[in-house]
N, C-alpha and C positions, 0 to 999 in steps of 0.2 A: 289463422295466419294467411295475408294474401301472398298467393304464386306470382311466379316470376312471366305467366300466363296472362292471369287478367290484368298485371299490372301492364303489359304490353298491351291490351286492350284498352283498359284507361288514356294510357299516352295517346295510342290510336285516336280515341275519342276526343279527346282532347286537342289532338294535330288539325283531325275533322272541320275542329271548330274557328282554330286559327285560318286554317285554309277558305273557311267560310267568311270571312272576316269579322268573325268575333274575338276581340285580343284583349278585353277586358275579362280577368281573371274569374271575378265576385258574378260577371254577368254569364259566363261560359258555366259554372257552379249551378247559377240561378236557372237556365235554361235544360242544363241536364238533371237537376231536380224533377223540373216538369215532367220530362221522358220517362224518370225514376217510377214518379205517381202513377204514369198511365200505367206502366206493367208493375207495379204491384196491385192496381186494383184488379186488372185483368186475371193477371197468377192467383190473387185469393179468392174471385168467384169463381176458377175455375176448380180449384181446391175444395171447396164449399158444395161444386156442381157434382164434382168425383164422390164425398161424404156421400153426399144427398139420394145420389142414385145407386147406392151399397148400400142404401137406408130402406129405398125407395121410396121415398118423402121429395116433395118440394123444397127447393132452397130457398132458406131463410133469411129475407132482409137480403135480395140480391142487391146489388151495386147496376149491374147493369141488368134493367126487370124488361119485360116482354113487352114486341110493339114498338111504339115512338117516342121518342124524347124532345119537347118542343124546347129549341134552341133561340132562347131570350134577347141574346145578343143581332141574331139577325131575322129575328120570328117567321123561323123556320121548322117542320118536323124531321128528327131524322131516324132512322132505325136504330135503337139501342145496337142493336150488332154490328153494326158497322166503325161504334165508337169503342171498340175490343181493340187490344194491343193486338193481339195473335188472330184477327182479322185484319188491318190496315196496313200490319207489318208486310202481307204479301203482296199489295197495289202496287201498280205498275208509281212510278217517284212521282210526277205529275200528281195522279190520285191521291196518293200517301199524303203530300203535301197538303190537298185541298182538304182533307176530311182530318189531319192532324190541326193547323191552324184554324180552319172554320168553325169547326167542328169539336173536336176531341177535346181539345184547349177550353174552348166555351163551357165543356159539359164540367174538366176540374175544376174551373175557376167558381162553378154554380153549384158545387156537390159541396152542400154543409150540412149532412144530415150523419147520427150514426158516428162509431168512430172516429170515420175518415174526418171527421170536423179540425182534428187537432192541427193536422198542416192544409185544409183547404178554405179552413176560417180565414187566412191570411192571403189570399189569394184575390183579394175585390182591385186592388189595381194591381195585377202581376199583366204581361207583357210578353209574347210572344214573340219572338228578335230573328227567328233563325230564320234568312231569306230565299236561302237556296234549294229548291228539292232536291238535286244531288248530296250538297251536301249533309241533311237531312236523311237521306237513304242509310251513308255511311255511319253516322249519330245513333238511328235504331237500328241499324245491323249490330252495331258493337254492344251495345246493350243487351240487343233482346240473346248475346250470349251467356248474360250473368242471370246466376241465379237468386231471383227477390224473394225466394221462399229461404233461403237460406241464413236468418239472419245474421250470424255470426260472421261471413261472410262477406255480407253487406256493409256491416258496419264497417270493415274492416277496408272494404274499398272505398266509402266515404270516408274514411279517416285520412286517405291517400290523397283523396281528390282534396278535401280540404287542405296536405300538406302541400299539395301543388301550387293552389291558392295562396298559400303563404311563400312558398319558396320563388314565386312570380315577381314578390315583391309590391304586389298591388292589393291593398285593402290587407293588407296582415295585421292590421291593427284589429281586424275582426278576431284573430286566431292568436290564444297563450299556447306554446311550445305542448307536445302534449307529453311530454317527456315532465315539463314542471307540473302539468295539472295530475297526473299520476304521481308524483311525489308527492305533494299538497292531500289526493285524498287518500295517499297509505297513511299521510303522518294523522289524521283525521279519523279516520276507520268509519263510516258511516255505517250503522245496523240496519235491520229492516224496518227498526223503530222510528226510526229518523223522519223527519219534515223536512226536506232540504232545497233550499232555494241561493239563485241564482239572479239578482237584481238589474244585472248587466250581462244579458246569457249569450248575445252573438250569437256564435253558431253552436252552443250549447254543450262546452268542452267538459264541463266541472259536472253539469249532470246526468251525461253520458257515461263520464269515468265514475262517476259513483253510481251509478246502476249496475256497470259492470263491475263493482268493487261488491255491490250485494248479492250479485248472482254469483258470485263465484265464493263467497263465503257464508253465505246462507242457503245453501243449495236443499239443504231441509226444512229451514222455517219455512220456503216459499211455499213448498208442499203444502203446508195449512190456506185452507181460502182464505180466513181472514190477514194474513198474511199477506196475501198475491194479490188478494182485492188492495191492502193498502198500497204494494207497488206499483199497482199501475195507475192508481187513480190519487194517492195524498202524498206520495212519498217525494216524488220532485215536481218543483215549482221553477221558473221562470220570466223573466220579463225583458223586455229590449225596446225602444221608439223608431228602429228600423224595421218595415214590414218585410223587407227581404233576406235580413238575419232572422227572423221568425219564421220567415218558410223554410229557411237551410237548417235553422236549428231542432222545429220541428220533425223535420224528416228524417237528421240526424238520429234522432231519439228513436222515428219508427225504425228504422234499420238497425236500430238494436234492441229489438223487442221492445220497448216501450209505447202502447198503442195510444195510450189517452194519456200525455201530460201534460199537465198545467202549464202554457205559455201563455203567456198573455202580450198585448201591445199595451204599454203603461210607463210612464215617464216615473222613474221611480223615486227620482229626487222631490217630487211636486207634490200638491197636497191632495191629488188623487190617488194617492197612496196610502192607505192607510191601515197598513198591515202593521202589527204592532202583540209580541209579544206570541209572537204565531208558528214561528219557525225554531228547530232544534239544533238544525246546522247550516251556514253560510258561507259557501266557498265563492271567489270572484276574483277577477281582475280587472275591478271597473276603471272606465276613463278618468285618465289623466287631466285632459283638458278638454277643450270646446267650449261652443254655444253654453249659457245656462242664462234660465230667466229666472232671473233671481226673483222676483216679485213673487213668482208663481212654486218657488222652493217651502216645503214643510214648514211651517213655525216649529216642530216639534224637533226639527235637527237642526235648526239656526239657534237654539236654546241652548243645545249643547256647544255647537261651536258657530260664533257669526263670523263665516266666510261665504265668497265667491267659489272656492276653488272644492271643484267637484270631488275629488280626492279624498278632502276633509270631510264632506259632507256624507259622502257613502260611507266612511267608518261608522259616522252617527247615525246614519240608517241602521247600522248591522248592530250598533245597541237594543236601538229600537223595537226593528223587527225580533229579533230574539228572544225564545221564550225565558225565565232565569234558568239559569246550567246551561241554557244552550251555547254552543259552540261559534267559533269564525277563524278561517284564515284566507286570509286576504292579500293580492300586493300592492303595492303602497311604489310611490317612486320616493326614493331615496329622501327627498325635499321634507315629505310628513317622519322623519325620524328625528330632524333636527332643524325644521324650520322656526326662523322666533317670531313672527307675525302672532299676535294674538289668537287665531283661529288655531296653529299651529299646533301654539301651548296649549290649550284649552281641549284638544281630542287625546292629544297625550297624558295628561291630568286624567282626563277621563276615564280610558285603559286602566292607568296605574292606579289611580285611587277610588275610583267606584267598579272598576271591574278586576279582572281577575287576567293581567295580563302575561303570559305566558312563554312567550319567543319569538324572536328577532331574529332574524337568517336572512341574511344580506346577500345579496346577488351578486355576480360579475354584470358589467357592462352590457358585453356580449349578448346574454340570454336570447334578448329579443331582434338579436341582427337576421337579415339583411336589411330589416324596416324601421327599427330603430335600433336607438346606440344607449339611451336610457337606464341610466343605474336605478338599480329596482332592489325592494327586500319584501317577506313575508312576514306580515304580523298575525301572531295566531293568541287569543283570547280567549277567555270563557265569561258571559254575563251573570254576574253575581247582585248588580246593583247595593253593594256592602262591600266596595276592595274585597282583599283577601293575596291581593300580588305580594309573594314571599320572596322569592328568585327570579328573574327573568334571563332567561336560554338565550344567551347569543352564540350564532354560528360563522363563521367567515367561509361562507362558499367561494371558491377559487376558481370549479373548475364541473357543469355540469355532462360529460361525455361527449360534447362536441366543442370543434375550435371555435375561439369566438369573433373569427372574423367573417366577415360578409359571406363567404363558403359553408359556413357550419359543417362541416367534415365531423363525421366518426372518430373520438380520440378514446386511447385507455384513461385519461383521469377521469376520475366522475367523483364527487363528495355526496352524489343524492341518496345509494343507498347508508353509507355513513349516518347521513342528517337522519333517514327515515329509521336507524335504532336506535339511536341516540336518542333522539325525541321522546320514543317509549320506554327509554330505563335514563330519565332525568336524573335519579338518584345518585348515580352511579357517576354525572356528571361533576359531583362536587370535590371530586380527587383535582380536577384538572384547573390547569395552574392559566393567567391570562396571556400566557405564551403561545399556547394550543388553539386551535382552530374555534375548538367549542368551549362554552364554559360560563357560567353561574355570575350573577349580576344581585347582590342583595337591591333590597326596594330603597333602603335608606341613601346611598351612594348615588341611586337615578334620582334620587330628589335634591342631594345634594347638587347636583351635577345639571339641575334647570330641566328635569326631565328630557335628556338630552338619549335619545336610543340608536347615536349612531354607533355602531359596534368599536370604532378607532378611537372612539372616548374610554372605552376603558382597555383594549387590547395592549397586550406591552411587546412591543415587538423591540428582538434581539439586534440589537449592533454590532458588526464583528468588528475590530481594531483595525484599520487597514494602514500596513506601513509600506510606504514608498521610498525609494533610493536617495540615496541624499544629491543636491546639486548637481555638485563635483563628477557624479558615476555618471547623470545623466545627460550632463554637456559630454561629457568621452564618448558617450553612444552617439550624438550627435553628431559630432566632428568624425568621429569613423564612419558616418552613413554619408557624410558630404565629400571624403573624399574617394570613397565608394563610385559617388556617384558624378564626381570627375574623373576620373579615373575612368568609367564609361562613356564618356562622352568624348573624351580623347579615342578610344577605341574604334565609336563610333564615325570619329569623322576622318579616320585614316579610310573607313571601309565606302566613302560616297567618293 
């Protein structure tokens, strides 16, 4: 749980940055990542140095090794010690500066060796922005208070800074609520068994929250190696065509323990893709819209559905990729529930009659304000390739604990933990009548109905009678409010 401490430090840092004049949200992120790197490599060789000399052994596979580091960028040598957080942090600002940009910057952007590869793979054009050595000072003062060995912690302070990111209003289209993606992977329950990828990772919400959805429920399978080998290295997967969502989402991941995950830079819609039948579960909220070069899109998901609209096509990715039984839940804008475009029909067809489509939970507007206004649902499936769709779960979300205007305020209603047991005692669903919020869809009626999964296709909402006064009463009220209000006005102009 972050204190009411570092979060004041955050802000700090963050004031820092505006003061400096960085006022771009995603690039303010992007450049305190950088800072992040420097002192966690510094904290764990020093971690590694402390083992090492209670061992009395040499450390192994240091980060920063003895002697000189030739610096490619300006072929130059420099003393490995020099490019230590917990050496530079004490240079007089001037110093700090020369040997953080020159220098320190050069050595993560060229460190792809070993773990560290996972977020400084992504680092060939990253960019050093911060121009002031004062302000610079204040930047790793505030930092170098938090603790990078502490991951739980940490994760918990980039989960802030990315909420800042979002509540900026700039680039929130990187960031789903994390209030929806924690509801998304309770209703999902991810094992330690699990493959689980992320097509559209951003800044890596859906595989964050299911890692921390496995550590906290598998707290003894991890204990097995074979186990913990497979969460740090098979268990989540990743992809994104932004390299600066890959280095947020990356580091994301280290700051909560996750040392080596699969991220990659890969255009997932394209025919460089050709993950197929690989993955057990699929969480996402891939884009809506944008760029898409169709020519260079899969034949293998234009088979299923030939559209443009990337929406469509990611569903059919998530056939795709999925192994049979594997899992998906995804959100979708409103459009893919009841669009009639041929592409439209044709992934809905596809759910209902070759897969195993399971539930519909329809969003409020709001979810995604201050950045967008976007009516959104979550479709969650199983791959069967043989139907098998008996019932499908509709929910009418109203209301997720916040208001849904540009503010997002703290409210008491909330329907998510509702959604998330209802989900898992469906059975239990078929008492309820299509009055209720939630409730039971045979497969014959969605086919009747044009494969139609908007929820208000089959909802039957109550009408009360409403009787109003006849005429007569309400010209009387009329005529007594007029002469009411002569009667004032007479009043009035005796008193000028």
């Amino acid at each position: 749980m972050i204190t009411g401490e570092i979060k004041n430090r955050i802000d700090a840092i963050w004031d820092a940055f505006w003061t400096g004049g960085i006022t771009n949200s995603i690039t303010i992120l992007e450049q305190m990542t950088y800072l992040f790197f420097m002192k966690m490599l510094d904290d764990a060789q020093k971690t590694k140095e402390a083992n090492a000399s209670i061992m009395g052994v040499a450390v192994k596979e240091p980060t920063f090794g003895e002697g000189m580091w030739h610096n490619p960028e300006n072929n130059r040598d420099v003393a490995y010690d020099t490019l230590r957080w917990s050496v530079f942090k004490n240079k007089e600002a001037e110093e700090m500066y020369r040997i953080i940009s020159r220098d320190a910057f050069a050595f993560i952007k060229n460190l792809n060796t070993g773990k560290e590869s996972a977020y400084s793979k992504f680092m060939a054009n990253a960019t050093f922005l911060i121009q002031n050595p004062r302000t610079l000072v204040k930047i790793v003062e505030g930092i170098d208070a938090l603790d990078m060995n502490n991951r739980d912690t940490m994760g918990d302070v980039y989960e802030y800074v990315l909420g800042k990111m979002a509540a900026s209003g700039n680039n929130g289209q990187f960031r789903t609520p994390r209030h929806i993606i924690k509801m998304m992977v309770d209703m999902m329950q991810p094992t330690v068994k699990d493959v689980i990828c992320d097509p559209a990772m951003g800044s890596a919400g859906f595989i964050v929250e299911s890692a921390k959805y496995v550590q906290e429920h598998y707290k003894t399978e991890l204990l097995k190696p074979e186990n913990m080998k497979h969460y740090k290295n098979g268990l989540l997967h990743g992809f994104d065509t932004d390299t600066t969502m890959l280095r947020i989402g990356a580091m994301n991941l280290m700051l909560h323990g996750v040392d080596n995950p699969d991220v990659e830079y890969k255009d997932s819609l394209s025919t460089d893709n050709t993950d197929e039948n690989k993955y057990t579960l699929c969480l996402a909220n891939p884009p809506f819209a944008g760029s898409l070069d169709y020519d260079a899109v899969s034949k293998s998901l234009l088979a299923i559905t030939k559209t443009k609209k990337t929406e469509l096509l990611f569903m059919a990715l998530f056939v795709r990729m999925l192994q049979l039984g594997g899992r998906c839940a995804s959100i979708v804008p409103d459009g893919v529930l009841f669009g009639t475009s041929t592409g439209h029909l044709a992934i809905r067809k596809e759910l209902v009659d070759n897969q195993r489509l399971q539930a519909v939970i329809s969003m409020p507007s709001g979810v995604f304000k201050p950045y967008a206004g976007v009516s959104t649902a979550i479709l969650v499936f199983t791959k069967t390739n043989a139907g098998g769709t008996d019932k499908v779960w509709f929910y009418d979300m109203t209301a997720d604990g916040f208001s849904l205007d540009d503010k997002r305020n703290p409210i008491a209603d909330n329907d998510i933990p509702d959604i998330v047991e209802r989900f898992h005692n469906l059975d239990a669903e078929a008492e309820r009548t299509r009055k209720d919020k939630s409730f039971l869809v045979p497969v014959e009626e969605i086919r009747e109905k044009g494969y139609d999964l908007s929820i208000n296709k089959y909802k039957e909402f109550e009408r009360e009678i409403v009787v109003y006064d006849a005429p007569d009463v309400i010209m009387e009220r009329i005529e007594a409010l007029e002469t009411e209000i002569q009667q004032a006005i007479v009043e009035l102009k005796k008193m000028i």
